[in-house]
C-alpha positions as CSV (number, residue, x, y, z in Angstrom):
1,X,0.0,0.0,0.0
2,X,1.5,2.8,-0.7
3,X,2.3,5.8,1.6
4,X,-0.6,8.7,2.0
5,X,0.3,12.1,0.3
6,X,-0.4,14.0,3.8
7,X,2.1,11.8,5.2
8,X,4.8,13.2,2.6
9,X,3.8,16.7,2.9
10,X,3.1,16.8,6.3
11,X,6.9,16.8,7.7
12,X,8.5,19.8,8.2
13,X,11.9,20.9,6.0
14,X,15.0,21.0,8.0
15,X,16.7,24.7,6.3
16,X,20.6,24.3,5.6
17,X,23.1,25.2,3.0
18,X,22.1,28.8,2.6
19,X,23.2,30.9,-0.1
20,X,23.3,34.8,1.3
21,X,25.0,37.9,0.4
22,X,24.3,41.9,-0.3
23,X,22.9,43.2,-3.2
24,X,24.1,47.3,-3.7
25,X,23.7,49.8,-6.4
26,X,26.7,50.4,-9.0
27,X,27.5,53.0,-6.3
28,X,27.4,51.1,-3.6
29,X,24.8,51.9,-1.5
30,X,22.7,48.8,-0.4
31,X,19.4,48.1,-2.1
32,X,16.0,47.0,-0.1
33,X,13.6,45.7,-2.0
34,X,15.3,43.1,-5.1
35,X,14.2,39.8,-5.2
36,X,16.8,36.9,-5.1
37,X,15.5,34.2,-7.0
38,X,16.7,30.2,-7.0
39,X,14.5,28.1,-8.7
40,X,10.6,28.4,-7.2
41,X,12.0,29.7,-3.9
42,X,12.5,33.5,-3.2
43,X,13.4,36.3,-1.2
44,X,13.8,40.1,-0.8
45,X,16.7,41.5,0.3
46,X,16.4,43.6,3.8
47,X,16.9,47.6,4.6
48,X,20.7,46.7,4.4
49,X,20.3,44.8,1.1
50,X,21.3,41.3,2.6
51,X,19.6,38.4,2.0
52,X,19.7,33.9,2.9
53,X,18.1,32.1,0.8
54,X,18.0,28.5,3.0
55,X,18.3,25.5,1.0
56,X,16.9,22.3,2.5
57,X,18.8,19.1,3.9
58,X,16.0,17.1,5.2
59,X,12.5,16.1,6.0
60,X,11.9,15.3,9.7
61,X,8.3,13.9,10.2
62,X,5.8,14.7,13.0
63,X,6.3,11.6,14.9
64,X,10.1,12.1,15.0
65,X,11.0,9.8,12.2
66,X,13.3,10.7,10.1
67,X,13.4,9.8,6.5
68,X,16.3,9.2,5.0
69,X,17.9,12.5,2.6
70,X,20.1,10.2,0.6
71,X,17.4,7.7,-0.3
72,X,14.5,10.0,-0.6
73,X,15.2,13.7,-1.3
74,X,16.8,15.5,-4.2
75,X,17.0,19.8,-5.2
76,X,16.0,19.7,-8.7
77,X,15.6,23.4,-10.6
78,X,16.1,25.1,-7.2
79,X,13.4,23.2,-5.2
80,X,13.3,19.8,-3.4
81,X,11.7,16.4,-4.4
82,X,10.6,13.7,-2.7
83,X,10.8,9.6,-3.5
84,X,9.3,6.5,-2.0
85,X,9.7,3.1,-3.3
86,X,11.1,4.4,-6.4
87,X,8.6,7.2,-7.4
88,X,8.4,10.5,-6.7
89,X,5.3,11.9,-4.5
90,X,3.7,12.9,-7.8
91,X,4.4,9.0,-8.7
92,X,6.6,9.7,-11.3
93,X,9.5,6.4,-11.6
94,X,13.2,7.0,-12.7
95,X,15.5,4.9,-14.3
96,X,17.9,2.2,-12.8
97,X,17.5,0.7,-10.1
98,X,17.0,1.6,-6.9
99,X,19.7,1.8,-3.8
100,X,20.2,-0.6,-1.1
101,X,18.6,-0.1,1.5
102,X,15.6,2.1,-0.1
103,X,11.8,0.7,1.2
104,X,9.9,-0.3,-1.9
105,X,12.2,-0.1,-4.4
106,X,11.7,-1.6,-7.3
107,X,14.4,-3.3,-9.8
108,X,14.4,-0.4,-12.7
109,X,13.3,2.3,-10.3
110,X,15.7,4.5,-8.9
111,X,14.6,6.9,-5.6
112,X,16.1,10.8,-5.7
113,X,19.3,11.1,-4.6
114,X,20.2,13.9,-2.7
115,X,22.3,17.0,-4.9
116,X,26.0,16.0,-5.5
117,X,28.7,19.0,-5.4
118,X,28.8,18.5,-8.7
119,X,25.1,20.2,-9.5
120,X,24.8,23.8,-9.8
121,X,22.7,26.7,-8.7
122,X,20.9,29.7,-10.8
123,X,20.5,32.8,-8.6
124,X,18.6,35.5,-10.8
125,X,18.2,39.1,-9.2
126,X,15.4,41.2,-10.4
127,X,14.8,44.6,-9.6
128,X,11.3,46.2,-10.1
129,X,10.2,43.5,-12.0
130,X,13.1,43.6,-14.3
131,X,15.6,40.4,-14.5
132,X,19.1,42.5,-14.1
133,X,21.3,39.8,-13.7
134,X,22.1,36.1,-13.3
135,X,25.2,34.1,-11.3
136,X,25.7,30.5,-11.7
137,X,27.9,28.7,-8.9
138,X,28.3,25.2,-7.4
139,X,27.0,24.4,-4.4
140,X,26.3,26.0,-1.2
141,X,28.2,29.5,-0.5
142,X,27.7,32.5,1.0
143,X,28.6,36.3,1.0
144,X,28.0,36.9,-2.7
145,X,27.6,40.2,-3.8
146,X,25.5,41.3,-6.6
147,X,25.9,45.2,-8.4
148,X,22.5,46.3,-9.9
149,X,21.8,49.2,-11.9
150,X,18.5,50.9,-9.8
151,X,18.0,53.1,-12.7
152,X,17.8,51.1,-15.3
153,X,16.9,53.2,-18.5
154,X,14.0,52.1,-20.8
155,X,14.9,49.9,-23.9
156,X,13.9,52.2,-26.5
157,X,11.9,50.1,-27.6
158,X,13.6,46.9,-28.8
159,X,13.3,44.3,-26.2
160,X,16.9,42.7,-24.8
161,X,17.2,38.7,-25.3
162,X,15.4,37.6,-21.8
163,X,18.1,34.3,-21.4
164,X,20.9,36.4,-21.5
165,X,22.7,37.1,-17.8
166,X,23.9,40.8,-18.4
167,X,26.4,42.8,-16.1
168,X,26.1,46.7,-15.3
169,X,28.7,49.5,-16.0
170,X,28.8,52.7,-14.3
171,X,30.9,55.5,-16.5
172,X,31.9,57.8,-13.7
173,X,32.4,60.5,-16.2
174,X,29.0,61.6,-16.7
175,X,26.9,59.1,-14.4
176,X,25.8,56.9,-17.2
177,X,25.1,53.1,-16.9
178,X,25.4,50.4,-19.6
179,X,24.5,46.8,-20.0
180,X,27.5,44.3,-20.6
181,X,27.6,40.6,-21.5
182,X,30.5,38.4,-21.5
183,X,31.2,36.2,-25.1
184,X,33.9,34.1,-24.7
185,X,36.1,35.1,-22.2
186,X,35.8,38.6,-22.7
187,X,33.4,41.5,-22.0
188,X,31.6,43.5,-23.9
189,X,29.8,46.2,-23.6
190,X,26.3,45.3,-25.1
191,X,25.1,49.0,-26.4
192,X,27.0,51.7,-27.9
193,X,28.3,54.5,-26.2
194,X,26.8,57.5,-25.8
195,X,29.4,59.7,-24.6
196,X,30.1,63.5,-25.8
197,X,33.3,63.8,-26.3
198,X,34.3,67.7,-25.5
199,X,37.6,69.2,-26.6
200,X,39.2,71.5,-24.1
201,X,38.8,75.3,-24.6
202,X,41.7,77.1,-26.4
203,X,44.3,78.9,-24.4
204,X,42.2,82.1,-24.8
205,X,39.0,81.1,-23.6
206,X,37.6,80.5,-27.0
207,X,35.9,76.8,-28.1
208,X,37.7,74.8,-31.0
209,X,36.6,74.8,-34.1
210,X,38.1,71.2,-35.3
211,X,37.9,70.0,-38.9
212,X,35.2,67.5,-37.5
213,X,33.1,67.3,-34.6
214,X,34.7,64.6,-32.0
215,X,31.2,62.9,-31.2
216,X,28.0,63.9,-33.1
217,X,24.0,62.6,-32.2
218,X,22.4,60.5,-35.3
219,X,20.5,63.4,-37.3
220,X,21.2,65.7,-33.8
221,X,18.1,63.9,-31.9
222,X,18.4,63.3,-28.6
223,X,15.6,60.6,-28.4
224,X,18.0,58.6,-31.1
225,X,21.2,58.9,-28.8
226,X,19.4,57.4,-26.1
227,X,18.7,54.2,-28.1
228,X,22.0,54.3,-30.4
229,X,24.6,56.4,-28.8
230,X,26.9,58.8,-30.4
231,X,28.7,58.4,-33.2
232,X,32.3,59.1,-33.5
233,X,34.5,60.1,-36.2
234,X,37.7,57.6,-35.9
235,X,39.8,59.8,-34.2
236,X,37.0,60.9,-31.4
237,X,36.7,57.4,-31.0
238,X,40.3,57.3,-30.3
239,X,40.7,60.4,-28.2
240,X,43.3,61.4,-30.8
241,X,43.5,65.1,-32.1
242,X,42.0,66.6,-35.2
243,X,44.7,66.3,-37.3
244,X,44.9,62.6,-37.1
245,X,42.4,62.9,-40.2
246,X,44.9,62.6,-42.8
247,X,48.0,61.6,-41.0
248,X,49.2,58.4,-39.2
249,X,49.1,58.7,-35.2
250,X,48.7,55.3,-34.1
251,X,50.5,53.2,-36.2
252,X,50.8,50.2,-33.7
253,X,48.0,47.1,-33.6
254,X,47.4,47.4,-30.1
255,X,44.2,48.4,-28.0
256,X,43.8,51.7,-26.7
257,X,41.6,53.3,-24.2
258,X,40.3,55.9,-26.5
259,X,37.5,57.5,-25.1
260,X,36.0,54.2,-23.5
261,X,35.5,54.5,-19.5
262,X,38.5,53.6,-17.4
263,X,39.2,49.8,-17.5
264,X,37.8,49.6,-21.4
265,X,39.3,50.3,-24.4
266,X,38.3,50.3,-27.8
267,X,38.7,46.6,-29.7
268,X,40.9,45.3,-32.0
269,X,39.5,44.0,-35.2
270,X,41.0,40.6,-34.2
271,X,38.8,40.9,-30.9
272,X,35.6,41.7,-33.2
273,X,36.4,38.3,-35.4
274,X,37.0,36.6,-32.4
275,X,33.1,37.5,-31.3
276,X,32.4,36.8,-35.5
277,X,33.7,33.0,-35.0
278,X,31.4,32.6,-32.1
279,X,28.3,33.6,-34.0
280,X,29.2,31.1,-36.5
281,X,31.7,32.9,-38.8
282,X,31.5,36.0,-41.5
283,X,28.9,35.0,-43.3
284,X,26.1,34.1,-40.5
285,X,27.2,35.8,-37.6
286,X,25.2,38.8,-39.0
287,X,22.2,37.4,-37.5
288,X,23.2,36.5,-34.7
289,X,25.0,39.6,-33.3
290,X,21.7,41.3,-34.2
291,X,19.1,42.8,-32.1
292,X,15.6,40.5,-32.4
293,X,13.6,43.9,-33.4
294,X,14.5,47.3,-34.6
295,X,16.0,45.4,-38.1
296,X,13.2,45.3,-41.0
297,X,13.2,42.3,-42.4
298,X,15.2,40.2,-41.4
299,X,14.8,37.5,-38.5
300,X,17.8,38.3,-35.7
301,X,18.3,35.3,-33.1
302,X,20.7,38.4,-30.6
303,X,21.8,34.6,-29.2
304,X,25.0,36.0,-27.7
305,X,23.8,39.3,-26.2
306,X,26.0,41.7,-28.7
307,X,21.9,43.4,-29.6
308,X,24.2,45.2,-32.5
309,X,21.1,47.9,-33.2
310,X,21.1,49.8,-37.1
311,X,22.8,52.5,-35.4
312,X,23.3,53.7,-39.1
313,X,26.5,56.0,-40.4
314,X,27.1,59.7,-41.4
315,X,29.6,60.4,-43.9
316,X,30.9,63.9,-43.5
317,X,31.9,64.6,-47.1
318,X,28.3,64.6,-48.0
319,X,27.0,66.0,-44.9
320,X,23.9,63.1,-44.4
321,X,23.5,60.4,-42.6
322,X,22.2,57.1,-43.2
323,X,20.5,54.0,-41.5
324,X,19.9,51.8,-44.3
325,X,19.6,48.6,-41.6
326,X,23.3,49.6,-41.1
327,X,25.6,49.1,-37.9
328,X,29.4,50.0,-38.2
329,X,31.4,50.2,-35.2
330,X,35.4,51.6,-35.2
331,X,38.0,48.8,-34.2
332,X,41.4,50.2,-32.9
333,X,43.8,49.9,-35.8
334,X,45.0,52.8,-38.5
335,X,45.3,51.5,-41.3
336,X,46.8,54.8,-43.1
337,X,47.0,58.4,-43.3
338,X,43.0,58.7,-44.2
339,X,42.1,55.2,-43.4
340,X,40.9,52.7,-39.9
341,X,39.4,49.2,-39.3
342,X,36.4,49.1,-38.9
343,X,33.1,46.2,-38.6
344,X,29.7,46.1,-39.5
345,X,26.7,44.7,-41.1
346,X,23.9,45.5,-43.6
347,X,20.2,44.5,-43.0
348,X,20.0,42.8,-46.5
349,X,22.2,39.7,-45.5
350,X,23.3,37.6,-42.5
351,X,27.2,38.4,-42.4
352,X,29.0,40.6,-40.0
353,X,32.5,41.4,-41.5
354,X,35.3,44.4,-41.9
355,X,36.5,46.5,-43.8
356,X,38.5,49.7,-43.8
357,X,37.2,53.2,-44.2
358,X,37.7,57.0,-44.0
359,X,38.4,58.4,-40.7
360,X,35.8,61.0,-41.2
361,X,33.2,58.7,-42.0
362,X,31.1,58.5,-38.9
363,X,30.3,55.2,-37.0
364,X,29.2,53.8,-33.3
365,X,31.3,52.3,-30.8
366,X,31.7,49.2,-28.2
367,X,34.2,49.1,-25.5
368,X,35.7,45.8,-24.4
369,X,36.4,45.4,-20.8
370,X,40.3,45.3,-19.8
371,X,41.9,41.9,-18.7
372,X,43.7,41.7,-15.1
């Protein structure tokens, strides 16, 4: 005869192997208020943004019995599970057989194990509603600290890719705050930057008058800069001065901080392909480095996080700009006196390559994060 359910569900869960920590703005400060999630169990972090979140070990019964946790119970998707004689308490069976010792086994059966050091956890933090970010470890631990963006600014619009785990970065230059994802073993900043770059004032007090403006908004809207981000000219994107137009000034390969926050610098076009062979090479990774909307069109998977939005171009010569289901992006390397590396990709086909172009043409930017 098998057991009663009430009998199952009527023990109490013995709470061990806590995972508990601090979740803090990029600042800092502690947060009240975010949810820590691990499977079906949750909790909300306290007026000085700690939090436990209690796993359980074992199932002590009213009477005082205790059933055994290696024969009967298992943490499966973040919450626990129950067997007897070889089924679950929803009477579900699992394969091979069962262990010694187990009451009511049955040969082909197996009853849950309990979890082995070798399973891991998902904690997911939202804030507001809003999944900000996501931190996979192995077995129990405590004291982890999670940085969350409070101000999260709107998407503009075009959804991000809910299964990706992004990161937050704070540019302490003007207070802005931008989404990063990690491809490989690198990070990447997963929007464009939207800083203005401003040239200091001239000895006399006077403003610069350069051949090209270091940083420009698309078609000077600030609604657009918000969702796209400046676009730089490939010496602004450098930090290099005006006359770097039409003469060589960084004739080495290497990275360089340009005007990316402290502990970024702008990428090599060997660090772009490097993202390209991920995404399954030149001529697919086009779709895949792609944001899922904002691109007419075309069907975008995003499945790595890059959300590489039309951004579009302007080329200075003819004074316009252009969107065209375009998104260019300035790579570190000069190439010559008037020419730079550059990487982009065009709506009307599913490859994301490079090229090299003119230093006045205008084009977005991503900033990789520094290694150690």
């Amino acid at each position: 005869m098998k057991p009663s359910l009430a009998l199952l569900l009527a023990p109490t869960l013995a709470l061990a192997g806590p995972f508990s920590g601090t979740v803090v703005s990029l600042d800092g400060t502690p947060v009240v208020g975010a949810t820590i999630k691990a499977g079906t169990d949750s909790v909300t972090t306290t007026a000085n943004g700690t939090w436990t979140l209690a796993r359980a070990s074992g199932i002590a019964s009213r009477s005082g019995k205790t059933i055994s946790v290696t024969s009967h119970l298992t943490v499966e998707d973040g919450h626990p599970r129950i067997s007897f004689g070889g089924m679950d308490i929803r009477g579900r069976s699992h394969a091979s057989a069962s262990p010694a010792g187990a009451k009511g086994g049955v040969e082909g059966r197996q009853a849950i194990t309990g979890r082995t050091s070798a399973e891991r956890d998902t904690l997911r933090v939202y804030w507001k509603g809003k999944r900000l970010t996501v931190l996979t470890i192995p077995g129990d631990t405590g004291s982890i600290t999670f940085k969350i963006d409070t101000a999260w600014k709107d998407d503009g619009g075009i959804p991000w890719n809910p299964r990706i785990a992004y990161g937050s970065l704070l540019d302490a230059r003007d207070g802005q705050t931008y989404r990063t994802v990690e491809i490989g073993a690198r990070t990447w900043m997963a929007e464009n930057l939207n800083h203005t770059v401003k040239l200091p004032l001239n000895s006399d007090g006077s403003t610069p008058k350069p051949y090209l403006p270091p940083s420009l908004m698309y078609d000077n809207n600030a609604d657009s800069a918000k969702r796209y981000g400046m676009m730089y000219p490939w010496n602004g994107a450098m930090n290099l001065p005006d006359s770097c137009h039409n003469k060589v000034c960084a004739p080495d390969s290497h990275s360089r901080r340009g005007i990316c926050p402290s502990g970024w610098s702008v990428p090599k076009g060997s660090q772009w392909d490097s993202v390209m062979n991920l995404a399954g090479g030149l001529e697919h990774a086009g779709t895949v480095l792609r944001s899922q909307s904002g691109w007419k069109g075309t069907f975008n998977t995003d499945s790595l996080g890059l959300r590489l939005l039309p951004s579009g171009y302007r080329d200075d010569l003819k004074k316009s700009y252009s969107t065209s289901g375009y998104a260019g992006f300035w790579c570190s390397e000069e190439n010559s006196a008037t020419l730079a590396c550059q990487r982009y990709s065009y709506v009307n086909n599913t490859w994301f390559g490079g090229d090299i172009y003119d230093k006045t043409f205008y084009y977005s930017l991503r900033c990789l994060k520094d290694t150690p």
